[in-house]
Backbone atoms as SQL, in Angstrom:
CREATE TABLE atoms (id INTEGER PRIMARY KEY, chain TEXT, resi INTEGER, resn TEXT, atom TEXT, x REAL, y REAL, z REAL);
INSERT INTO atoms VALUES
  (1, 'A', 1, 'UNK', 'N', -9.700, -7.151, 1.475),
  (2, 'A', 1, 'UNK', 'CA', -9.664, -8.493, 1.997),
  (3, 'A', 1, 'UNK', 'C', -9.046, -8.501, 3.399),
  (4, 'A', 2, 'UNK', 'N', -7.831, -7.815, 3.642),
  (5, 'A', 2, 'UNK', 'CA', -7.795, -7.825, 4.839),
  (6, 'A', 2, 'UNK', 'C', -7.975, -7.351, 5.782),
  (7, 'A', 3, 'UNK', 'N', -8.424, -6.450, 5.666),
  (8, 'A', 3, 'UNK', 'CA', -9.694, -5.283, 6.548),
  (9, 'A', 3, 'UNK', 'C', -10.756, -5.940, 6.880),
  (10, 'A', 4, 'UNK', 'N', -11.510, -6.819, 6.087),
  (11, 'A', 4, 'UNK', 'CA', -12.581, -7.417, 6.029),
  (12, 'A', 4, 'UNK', 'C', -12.014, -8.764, 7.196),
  (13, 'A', 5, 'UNK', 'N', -11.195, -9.743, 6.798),
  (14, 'A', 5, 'UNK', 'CA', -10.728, -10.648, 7.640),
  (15, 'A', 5, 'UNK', 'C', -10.381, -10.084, 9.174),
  (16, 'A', 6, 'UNK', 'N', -9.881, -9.047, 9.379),
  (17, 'A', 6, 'UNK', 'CA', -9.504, -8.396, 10.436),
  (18, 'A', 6, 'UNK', 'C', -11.087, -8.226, 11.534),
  (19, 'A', 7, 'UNK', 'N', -11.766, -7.826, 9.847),
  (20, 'A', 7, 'UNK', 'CA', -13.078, -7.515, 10.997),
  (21, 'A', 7, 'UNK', 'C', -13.356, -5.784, 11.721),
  (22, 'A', 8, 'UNK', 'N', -12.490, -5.041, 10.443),
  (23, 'A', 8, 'UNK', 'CA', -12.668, -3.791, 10.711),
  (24, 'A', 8, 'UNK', 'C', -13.539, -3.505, 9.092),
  (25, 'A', 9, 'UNK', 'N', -14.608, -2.594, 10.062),
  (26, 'A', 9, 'UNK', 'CA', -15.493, -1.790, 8.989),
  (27, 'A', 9, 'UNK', 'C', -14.605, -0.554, 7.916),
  (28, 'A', 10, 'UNK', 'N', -15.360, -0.253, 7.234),
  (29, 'A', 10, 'UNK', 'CA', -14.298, 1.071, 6.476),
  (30, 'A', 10, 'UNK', 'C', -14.709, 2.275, 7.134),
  (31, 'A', 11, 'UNK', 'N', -15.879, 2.820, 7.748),
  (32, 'A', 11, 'UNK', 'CA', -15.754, 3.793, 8.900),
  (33, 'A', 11, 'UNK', 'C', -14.780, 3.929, 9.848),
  (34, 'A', 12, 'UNK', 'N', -14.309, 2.546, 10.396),
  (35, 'A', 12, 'UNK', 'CA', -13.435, 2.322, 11.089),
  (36, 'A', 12, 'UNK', 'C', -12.471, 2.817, 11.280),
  (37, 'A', 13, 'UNK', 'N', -12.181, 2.192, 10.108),
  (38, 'A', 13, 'UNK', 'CA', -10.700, 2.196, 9.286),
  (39, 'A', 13, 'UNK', 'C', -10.059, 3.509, 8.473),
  (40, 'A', 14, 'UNK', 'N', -11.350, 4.401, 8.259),
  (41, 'A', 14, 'UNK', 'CA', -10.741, 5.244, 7.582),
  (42, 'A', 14, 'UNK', 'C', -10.587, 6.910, 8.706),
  (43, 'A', 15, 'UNK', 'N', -11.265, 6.264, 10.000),
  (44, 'A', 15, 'UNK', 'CA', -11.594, 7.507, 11.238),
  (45, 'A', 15, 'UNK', 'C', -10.197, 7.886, 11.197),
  (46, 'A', 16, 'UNK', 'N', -10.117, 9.276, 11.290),
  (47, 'A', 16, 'UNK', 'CA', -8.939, 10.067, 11.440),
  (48, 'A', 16, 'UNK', 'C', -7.656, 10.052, 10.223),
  (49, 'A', 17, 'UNK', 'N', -7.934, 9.432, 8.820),
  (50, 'A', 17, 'UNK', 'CA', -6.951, 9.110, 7.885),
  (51, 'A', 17, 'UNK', 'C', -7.573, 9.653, 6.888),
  (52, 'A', 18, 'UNK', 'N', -8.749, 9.546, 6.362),
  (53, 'A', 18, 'UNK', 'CA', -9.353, 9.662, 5.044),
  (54, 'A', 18, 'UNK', 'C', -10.742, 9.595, 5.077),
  (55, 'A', 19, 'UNK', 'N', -11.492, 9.880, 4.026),
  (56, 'A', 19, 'UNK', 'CA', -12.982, 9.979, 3.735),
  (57, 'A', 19, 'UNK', 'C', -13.274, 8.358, 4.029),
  (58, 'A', 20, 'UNK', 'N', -14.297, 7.451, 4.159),
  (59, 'A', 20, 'UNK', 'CA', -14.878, 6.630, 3.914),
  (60, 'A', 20, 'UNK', 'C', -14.964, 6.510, 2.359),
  (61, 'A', 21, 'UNK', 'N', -15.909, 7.299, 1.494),
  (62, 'A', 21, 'UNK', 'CA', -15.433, 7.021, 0.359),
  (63, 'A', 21, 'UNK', 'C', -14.327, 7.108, -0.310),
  (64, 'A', 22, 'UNK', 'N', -13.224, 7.952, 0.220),
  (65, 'A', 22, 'UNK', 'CA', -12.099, 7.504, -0.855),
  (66, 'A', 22, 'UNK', 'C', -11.387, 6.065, 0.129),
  (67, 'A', 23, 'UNK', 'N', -11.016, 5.639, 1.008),
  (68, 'A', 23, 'UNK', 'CA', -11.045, 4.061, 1.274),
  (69, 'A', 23, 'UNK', 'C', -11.540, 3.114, 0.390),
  (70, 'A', 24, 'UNK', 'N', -13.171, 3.409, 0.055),
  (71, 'A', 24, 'UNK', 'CA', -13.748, 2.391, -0.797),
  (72, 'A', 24, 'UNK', 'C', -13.247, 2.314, -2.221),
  (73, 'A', 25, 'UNK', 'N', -12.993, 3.855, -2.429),
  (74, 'A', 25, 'UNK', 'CA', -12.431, 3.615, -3.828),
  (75, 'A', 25, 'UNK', 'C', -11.147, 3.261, -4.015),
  (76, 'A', 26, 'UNK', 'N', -10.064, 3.451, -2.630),
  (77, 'A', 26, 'UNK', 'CA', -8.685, 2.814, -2.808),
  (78, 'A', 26, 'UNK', 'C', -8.991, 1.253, -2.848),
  (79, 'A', 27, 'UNK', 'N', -9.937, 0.684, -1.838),
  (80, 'A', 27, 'UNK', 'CA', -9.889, -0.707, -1.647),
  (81, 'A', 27, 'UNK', 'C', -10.391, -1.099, -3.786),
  (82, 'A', 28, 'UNK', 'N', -11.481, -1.049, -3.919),
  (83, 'A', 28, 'UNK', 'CA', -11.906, -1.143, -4.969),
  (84, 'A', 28, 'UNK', 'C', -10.921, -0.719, -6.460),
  (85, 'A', 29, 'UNK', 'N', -9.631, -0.288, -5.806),
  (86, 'A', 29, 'UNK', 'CA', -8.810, -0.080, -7.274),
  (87, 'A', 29, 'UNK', 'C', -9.063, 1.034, -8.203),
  (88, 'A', 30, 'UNK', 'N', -10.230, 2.063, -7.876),
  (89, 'A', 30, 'UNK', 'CA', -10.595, 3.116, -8.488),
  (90, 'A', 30, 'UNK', 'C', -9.621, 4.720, -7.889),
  (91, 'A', 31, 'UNK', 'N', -8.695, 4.231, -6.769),
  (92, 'A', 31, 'UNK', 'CA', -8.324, 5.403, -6.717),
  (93, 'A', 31, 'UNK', 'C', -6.840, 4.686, -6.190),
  (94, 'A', 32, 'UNK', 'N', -5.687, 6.014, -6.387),
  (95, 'A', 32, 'UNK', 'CA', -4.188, 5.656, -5.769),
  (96, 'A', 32, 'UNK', 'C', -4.444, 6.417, -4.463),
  (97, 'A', 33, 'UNK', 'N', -3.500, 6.269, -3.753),
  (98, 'A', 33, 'UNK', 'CA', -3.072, 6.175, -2.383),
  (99, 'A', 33, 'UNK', 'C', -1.705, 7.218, -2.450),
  (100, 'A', 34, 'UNK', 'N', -1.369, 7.937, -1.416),
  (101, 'A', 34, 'UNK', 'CA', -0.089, 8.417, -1.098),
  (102, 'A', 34, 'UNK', 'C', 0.812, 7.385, 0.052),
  (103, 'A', 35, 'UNK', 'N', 1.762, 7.408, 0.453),
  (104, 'A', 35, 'UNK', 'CA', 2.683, 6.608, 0.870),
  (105, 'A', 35, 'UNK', 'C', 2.230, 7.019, 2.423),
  (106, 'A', 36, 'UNK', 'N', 1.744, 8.602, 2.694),
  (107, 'A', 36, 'UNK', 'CA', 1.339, 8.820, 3.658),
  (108, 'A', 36, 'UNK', 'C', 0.175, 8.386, 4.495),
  (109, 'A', 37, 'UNK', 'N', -0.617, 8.078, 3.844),
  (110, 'A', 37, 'UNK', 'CA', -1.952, 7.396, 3.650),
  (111, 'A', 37, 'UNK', 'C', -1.987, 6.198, 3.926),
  (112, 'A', 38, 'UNK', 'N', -1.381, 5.462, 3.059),
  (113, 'A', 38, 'UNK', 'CA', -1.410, 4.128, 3.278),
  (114, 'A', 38, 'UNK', 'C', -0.728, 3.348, 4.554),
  (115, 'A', 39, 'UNK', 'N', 0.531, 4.483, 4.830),
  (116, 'A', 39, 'UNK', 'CA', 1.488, 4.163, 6.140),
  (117, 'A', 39, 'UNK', 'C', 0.344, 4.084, 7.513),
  (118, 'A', 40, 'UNK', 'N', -0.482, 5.116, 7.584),
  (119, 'A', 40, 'UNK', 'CA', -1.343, 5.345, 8.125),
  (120, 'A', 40, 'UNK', 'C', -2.510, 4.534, 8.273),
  (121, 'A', 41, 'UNK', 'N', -3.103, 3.883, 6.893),
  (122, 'A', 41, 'UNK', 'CA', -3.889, 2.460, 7.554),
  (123, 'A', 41, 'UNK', 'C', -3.114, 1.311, 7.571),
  (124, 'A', 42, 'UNK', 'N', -1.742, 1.306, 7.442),
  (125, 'A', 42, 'UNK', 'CA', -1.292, 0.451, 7.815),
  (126, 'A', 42, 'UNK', 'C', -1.261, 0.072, 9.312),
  (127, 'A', 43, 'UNK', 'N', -0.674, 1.037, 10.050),
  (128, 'A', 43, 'UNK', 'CA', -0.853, 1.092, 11.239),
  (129, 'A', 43, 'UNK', 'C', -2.155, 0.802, 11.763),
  (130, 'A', 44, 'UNK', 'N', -3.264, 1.589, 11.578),
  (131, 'A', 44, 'UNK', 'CA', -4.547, 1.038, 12.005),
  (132, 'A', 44, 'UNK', 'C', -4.784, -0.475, 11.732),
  (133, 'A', 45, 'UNK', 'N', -4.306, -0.960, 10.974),
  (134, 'A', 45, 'UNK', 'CA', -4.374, -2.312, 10.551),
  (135, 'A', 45, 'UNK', 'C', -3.283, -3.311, 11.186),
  (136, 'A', 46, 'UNK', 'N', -2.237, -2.506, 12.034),
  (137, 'A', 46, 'UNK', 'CA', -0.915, -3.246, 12.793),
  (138, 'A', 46, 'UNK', 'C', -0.519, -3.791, 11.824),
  (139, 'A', 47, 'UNK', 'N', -0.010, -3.475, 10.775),
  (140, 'A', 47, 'UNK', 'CA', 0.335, -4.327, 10.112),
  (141, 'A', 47, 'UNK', 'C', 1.846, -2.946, 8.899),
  (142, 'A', 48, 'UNK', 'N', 2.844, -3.566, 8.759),
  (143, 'A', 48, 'UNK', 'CA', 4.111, -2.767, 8.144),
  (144, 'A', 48, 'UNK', 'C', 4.080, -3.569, 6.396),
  (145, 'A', 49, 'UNK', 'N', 4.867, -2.703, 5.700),
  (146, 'A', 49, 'UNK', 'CA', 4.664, -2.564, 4.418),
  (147, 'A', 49, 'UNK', 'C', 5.023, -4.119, 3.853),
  (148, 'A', 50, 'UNK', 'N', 5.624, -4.773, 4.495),
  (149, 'A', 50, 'UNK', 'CA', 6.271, -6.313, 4.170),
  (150, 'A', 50, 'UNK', 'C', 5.338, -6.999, 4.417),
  (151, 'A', 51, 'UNK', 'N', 4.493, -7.271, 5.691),
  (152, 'A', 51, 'UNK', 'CA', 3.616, -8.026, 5.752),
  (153, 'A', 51, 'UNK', 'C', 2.392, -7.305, 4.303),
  (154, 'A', 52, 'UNK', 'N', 1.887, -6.306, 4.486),
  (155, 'A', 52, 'UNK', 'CA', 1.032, -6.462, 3.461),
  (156, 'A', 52, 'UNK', 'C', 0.966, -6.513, 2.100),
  (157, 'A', 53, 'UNK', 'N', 2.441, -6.467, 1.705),
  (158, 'A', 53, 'UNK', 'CA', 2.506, -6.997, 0.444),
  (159, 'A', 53, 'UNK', 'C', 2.894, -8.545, 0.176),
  (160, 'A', 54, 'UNK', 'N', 3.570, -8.997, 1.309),
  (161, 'A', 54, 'UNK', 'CA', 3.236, -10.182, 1.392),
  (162, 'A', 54, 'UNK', 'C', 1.804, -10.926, 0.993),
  (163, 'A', 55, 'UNK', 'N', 0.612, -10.541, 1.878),
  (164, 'A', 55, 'UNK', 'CA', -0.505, -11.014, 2.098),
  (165, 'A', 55, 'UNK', 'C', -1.374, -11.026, 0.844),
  (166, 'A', 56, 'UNK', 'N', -1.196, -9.572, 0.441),
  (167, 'A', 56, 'UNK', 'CA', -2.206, -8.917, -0.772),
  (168, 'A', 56, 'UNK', 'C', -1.530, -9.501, -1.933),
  (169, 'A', 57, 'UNK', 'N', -0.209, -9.291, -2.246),
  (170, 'A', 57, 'UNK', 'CA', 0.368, -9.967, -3.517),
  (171, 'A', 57, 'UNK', 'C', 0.785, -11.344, -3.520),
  (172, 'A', 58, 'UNK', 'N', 1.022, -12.103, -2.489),
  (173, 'A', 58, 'UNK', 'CA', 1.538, -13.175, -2.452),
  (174, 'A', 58, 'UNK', 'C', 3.293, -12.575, -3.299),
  (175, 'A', 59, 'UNK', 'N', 3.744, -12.039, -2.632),
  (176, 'A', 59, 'UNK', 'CA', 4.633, -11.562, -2.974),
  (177, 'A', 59, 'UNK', 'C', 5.817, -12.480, -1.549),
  (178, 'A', 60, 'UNK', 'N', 6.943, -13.137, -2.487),
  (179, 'A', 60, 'UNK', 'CA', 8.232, -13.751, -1.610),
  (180, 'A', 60, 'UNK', 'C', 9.076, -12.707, -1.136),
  (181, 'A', 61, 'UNK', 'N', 9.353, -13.209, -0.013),
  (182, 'A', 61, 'UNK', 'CA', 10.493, -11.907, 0.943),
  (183, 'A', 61, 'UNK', 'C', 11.503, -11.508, -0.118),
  (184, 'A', 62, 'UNK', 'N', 12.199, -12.349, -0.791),
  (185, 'A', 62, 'UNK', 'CA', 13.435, -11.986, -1.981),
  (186, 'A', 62, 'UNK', 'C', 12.807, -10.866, -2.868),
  (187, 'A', 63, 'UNK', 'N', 11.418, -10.932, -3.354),
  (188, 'A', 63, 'UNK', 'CA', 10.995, -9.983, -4.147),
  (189, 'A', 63, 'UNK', 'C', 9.895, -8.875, -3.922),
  (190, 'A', 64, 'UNK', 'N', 9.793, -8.758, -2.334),
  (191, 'A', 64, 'UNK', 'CA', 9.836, -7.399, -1.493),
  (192, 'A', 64, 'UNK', 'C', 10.923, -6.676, -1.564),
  (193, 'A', 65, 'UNK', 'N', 12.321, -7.539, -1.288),
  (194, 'A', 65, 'UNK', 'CA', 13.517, -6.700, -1.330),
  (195, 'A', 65, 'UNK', 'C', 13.796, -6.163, -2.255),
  (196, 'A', 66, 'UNK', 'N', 13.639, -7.139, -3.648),
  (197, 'A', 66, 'UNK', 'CA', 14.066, -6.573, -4.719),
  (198, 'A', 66, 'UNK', 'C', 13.587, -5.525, -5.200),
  (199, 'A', 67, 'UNK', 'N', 11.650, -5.180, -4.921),
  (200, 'A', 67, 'UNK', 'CA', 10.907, -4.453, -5.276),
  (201, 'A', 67, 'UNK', 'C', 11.679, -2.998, -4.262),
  (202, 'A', 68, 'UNK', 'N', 11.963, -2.723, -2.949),
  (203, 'A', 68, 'UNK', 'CA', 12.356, -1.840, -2.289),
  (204, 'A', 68, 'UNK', 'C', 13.637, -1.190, -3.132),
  (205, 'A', 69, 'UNK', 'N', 14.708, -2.283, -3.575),
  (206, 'A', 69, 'UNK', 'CA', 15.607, -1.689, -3.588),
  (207, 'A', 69, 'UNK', 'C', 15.955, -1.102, -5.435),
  (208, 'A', 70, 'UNK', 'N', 14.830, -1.304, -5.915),
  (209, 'A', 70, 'UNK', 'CA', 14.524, -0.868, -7.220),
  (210, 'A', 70, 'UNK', 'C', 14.235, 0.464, -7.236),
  (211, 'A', 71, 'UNK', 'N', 13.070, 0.202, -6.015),
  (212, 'A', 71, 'UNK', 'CA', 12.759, 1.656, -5.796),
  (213, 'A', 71, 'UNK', 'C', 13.341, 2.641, -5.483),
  (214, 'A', 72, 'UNK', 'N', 14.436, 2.321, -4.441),
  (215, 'A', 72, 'UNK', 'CA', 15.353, 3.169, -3.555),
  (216, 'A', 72, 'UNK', 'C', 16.240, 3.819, -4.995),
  (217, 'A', 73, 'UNK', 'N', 16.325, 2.433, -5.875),
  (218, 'A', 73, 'UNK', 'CA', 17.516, 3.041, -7.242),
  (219, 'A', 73, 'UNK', 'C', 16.762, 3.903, -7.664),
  (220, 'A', 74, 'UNK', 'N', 15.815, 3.801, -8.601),
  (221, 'A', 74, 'UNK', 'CA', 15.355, 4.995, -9.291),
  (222, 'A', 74, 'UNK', 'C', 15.280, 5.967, -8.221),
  (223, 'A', 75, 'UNK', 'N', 14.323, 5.974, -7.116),
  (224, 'A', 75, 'UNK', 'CA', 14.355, 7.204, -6.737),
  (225, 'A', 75, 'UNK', 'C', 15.678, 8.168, -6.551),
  (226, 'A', 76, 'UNK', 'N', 16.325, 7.360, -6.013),
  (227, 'A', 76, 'UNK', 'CA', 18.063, 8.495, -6.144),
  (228, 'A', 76, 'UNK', 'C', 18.573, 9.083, -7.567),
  (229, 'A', 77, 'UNK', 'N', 18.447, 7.949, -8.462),
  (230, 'A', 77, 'UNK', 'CA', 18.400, 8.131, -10.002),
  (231, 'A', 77, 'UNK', 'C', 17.585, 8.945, -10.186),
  (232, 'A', 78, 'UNK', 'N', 16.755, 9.538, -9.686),
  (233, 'A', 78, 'UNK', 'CA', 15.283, 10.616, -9.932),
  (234, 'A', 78, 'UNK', 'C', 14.774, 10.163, -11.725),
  (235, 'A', 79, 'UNK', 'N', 14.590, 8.430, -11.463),
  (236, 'A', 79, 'UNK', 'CA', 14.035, 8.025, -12.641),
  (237, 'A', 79, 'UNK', 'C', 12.649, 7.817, -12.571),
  (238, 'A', 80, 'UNK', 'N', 12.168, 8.885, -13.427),
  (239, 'A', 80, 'UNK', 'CA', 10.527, 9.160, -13.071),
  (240, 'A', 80, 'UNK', 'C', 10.127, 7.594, -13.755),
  (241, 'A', 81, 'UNK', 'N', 10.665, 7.061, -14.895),
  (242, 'A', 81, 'UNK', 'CA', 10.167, 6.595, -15.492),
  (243, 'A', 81, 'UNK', 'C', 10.083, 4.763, -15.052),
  (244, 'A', 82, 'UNK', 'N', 11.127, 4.601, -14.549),
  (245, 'A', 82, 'UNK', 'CA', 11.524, 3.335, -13.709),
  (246, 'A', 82, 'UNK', 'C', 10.312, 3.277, -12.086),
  (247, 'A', 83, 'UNK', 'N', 10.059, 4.390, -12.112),
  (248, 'A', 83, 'UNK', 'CA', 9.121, 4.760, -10.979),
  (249, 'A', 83, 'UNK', 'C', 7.608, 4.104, -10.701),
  (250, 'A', 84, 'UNK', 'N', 7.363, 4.675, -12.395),
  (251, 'A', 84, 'UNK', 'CA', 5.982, 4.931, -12.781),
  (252, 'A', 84, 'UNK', 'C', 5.755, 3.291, -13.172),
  (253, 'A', 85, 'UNK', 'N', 6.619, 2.460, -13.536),
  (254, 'A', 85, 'UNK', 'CA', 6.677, 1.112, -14.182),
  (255, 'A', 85, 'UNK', 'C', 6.466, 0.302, -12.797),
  (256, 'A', 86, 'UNK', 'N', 7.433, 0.602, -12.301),
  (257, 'A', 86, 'UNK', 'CA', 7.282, -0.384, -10.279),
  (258, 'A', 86, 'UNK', 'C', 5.958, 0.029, -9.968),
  (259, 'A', 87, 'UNK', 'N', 5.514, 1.251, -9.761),
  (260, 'A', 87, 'UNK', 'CA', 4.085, 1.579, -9.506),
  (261, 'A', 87, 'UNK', 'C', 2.994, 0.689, -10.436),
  (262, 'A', 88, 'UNK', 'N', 3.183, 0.278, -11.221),
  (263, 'A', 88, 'UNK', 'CA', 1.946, -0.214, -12.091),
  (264, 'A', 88, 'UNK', 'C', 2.435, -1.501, -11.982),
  (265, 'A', 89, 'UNK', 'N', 3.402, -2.486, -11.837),
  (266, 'A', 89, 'UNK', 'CA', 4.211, -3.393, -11.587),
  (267, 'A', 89, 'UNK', 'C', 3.564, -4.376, -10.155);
């Protein structure tokens, strides 16, 4: 959706980051993403991890933070399992 609103193609978008088809299948929900990856069309997209979870989730600034700093816990906690739950979350 916001690739599309932007008005960038997925050739575009995926030049120098990734296949064209795996884009389609991240956009489409058939495939995950690495943090590296995604940082990466983020940028092509000008756009940082707050705004697009803002946009895509309708997600409130209070529960961006909360979502970050959940994350930041488990990960120090090296709680795979608190991990895997925010990820599907």
């Amino acid at each position: 959706m916001i690739r599309k609103q932007k008005g960038i193609t997925l050739k575009r978008l995926a030049d120098g980051v990734c296949s064209v088809s795996f884009l389609s299948k991240f956009e489409r929900g058939d495939s995950d993403i690495t943090l590296g990856l995604m940082t990466k069309i983020l940028e092509k997209l000008m756009m940082n991890f707050e705004e697009f979870f803002y946009i895509h989730h309708d997600f409130q600034p209070d529960k961006i933070e909360q979502f970050f700093k959940a994350t930041g816990t488990a990960y120090l906690n090296r709680d795979a399992n608190e991990l895997r739950r925010l990820k599907s979350d």
